[in-house]
N, C-alpha and C positions, 0 to 999 in steps of 0.2 A: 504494500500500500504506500502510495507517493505522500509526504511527510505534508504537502499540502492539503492533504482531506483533511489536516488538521485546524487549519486556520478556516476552511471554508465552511465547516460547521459553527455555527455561533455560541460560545457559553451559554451552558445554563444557568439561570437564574433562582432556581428553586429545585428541591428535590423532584419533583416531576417533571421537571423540565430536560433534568440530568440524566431520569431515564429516557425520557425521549430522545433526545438526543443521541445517545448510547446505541439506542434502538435503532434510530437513523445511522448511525456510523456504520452499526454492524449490517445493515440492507444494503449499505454499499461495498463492504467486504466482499460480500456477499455474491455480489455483481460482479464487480471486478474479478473473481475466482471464476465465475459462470460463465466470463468471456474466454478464457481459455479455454473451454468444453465446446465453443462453439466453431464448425467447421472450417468459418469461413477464416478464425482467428488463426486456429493450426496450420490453413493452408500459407496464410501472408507470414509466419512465423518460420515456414520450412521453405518457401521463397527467400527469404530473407535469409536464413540461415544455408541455404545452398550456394546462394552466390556471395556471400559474404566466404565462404570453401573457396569457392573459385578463385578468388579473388587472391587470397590468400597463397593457392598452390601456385599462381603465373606471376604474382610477385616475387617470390622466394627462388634464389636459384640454386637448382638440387646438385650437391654434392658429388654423388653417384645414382645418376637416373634409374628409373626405376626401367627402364629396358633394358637393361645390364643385367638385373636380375632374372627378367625371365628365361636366360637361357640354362639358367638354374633348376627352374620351376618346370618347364615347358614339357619335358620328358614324364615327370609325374601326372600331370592335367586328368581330369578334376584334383586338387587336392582341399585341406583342410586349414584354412589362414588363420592361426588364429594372433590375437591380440590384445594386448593390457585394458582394461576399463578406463576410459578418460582418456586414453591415447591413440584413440581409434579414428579422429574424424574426417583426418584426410586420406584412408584407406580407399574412399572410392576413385583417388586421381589414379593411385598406382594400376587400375587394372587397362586394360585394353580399349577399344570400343571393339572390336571381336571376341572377348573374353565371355563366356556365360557365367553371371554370378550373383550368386543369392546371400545377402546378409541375417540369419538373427537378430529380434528385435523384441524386448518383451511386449507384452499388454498393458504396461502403466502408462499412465495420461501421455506421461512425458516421452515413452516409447512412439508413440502414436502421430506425435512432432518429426520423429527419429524418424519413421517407416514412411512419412511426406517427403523430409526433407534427402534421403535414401533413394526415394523414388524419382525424383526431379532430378538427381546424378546419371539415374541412370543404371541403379542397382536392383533388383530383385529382389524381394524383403518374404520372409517367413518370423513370421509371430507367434513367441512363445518363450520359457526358457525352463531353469531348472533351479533344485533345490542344494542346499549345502551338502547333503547326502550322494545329488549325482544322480537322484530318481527323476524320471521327465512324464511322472504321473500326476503332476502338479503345474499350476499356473500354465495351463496350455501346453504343458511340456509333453506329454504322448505324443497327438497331432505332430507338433514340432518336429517332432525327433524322426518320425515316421518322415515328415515333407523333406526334413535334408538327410536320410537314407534316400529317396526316391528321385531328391534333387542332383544325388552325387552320380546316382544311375542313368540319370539323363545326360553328365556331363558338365553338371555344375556345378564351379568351385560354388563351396561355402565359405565364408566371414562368419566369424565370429567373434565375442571377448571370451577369455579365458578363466579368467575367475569364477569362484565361489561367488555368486551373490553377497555382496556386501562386505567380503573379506578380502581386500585389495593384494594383489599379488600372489595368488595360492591359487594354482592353476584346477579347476574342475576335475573328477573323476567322470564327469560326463561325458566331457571330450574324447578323453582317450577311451571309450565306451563309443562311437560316433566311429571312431580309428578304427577300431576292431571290428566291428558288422559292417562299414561299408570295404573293407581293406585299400581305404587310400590314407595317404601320408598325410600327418601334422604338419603344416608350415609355420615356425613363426616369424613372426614379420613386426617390424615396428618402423613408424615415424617421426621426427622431430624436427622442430624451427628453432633455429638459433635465439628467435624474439619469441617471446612465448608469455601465456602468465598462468602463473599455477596457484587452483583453489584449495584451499584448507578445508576439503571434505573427504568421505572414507572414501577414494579411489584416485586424490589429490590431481582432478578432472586439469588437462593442459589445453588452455586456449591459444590455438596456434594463431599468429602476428602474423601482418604481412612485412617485405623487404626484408629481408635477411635471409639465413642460408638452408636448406632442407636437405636432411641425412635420411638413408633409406636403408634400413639392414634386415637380412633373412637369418633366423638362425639353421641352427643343422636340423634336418627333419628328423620328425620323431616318429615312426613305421611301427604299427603294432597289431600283434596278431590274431587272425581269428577264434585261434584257439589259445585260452591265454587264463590263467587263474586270478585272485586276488591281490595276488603280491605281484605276479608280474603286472596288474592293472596300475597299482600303487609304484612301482618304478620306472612305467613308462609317463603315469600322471607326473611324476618328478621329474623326470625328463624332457617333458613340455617347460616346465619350471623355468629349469637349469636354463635351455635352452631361447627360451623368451625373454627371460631377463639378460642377455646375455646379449640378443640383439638389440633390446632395448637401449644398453650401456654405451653399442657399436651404436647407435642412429644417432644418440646426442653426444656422442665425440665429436663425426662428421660434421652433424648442423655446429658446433662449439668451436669449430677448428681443430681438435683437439690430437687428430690422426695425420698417417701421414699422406693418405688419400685425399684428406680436404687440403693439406696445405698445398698439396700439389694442383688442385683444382683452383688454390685462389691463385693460383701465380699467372 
């Protein structure tokens, strides 16, 4: 709520008035909350946030382009991209315009900005996700899980974030579950802007800037099998880990100068 709804309600003058007023403040909360719910809001908000993307990826000059990388990827296709929470939002420049590709998106208000502003990229959106346990019997997560089995079988990479719900950096036992019954490869991938601003909530969400530099890093894939028990689930979940944080580290060296790949590119 904008600090001026404060001045534009007038004192009350007397205990009734005080509730009135209260009353009236809160009808406009109220509203203001309800405008977000409304279609026409999400669609200018994921307009807005699309090319405010764009914007961002044709300012920034990439380090090591992201075509470099696919001669990496290109032999596994479809595979499984996955990705840090909050570090995911310029994942839709790196693909192709020939690439088939579907992203993961849950069902919360805010997903629903996500799967608009997704869609206007030029991404493919499946809605739903999973729980801390790794079951996708929850929150739209069967459907889900079933659409990117069926999306991989079609040829479509999948995107995803990588995390546990709500526990920043602890890679999903669902994924590596996704690995196994479709038998294609974990990718991790990460991106970074040298100008950036990082928020102080659980997944320390990074707003990537425009002008400045962008690092592009794959880590080593993580292949896992269809026949596989519990511990090998839990080593190769670790593996995605190891491995995502790792290219993580590698994307904001690049965007940082910090390598010897970006120093040689600013020269």
């Amino acid at each position: 709520m904008p600090p001026a709804i404060n001045y534009l309600i007038p004192a009350p003058r007397s205990r009734e008035g005080a509730a009135g007023a209260a009353k009236g403040l809160h009808g406009q909360m109220l509203s203001s909350r309800g405008i977000l719910r409304q279609r026409w809001a999400q669609n200018a908000i994921a307009v807005a946030a699309a090319e405010f993307l764009r914007f961002v990826f044709r300012t920034n000059r990439t380090v090591i382009p992201p075509e470099k990388l696919y001669a990496l990827v290109d032999p596994d296709l479809p595979v499984i991209l996955a990705m840090w929470h909050g570090q995911h939002f310029l994942a839709p420049f790196a693909r192709r315009q020939t690439d088939k590709t579907k992203v993961l998106i849950s069902h919360h208000r805010d997903g629903e900005m996500n799967a608009l502003t997704a869609e206007r990229l030029g991404v493919g959106v499946i809605r739903g996700s999973g729980d801390p346990g790794g079951r996708f019997d929850r929150k739209g997560g069967v459907g889900a899980f079933r659409e990117m089995l069926d999306a991989l079988n079609e040829g479509y990479t999948i995107a995803l974030t990588a995390d546990v719900p709500k526990i920043a950096r602890k890679a999903s036992l669902g994924l590596v579950k996704l690995a196994s019954l479709s038998g294609r490869p974990i990718y991790p991938m990460a991106l970074a802007t040298s100008r950036r601003l990082v928020l102080d909530n659980w997944d320390r969400t990074t707003i990537n800037l425009p002008f400045g530099r962008l690092g592009c890093a794959l880590g080593d894939p993580v292949r896992v099998p269809g026949e596989i028990d519990d511990a090998g689930l839990e080593s190769a979940r670790s593996a995605v880990e190891s491995s995502l944080n790792e290219a993580t580290e590698r994307a904001y060296a690049l965007a940082d100068g910090k390598t010897a790949d970006a120093k040689q590119r600013s020269n």
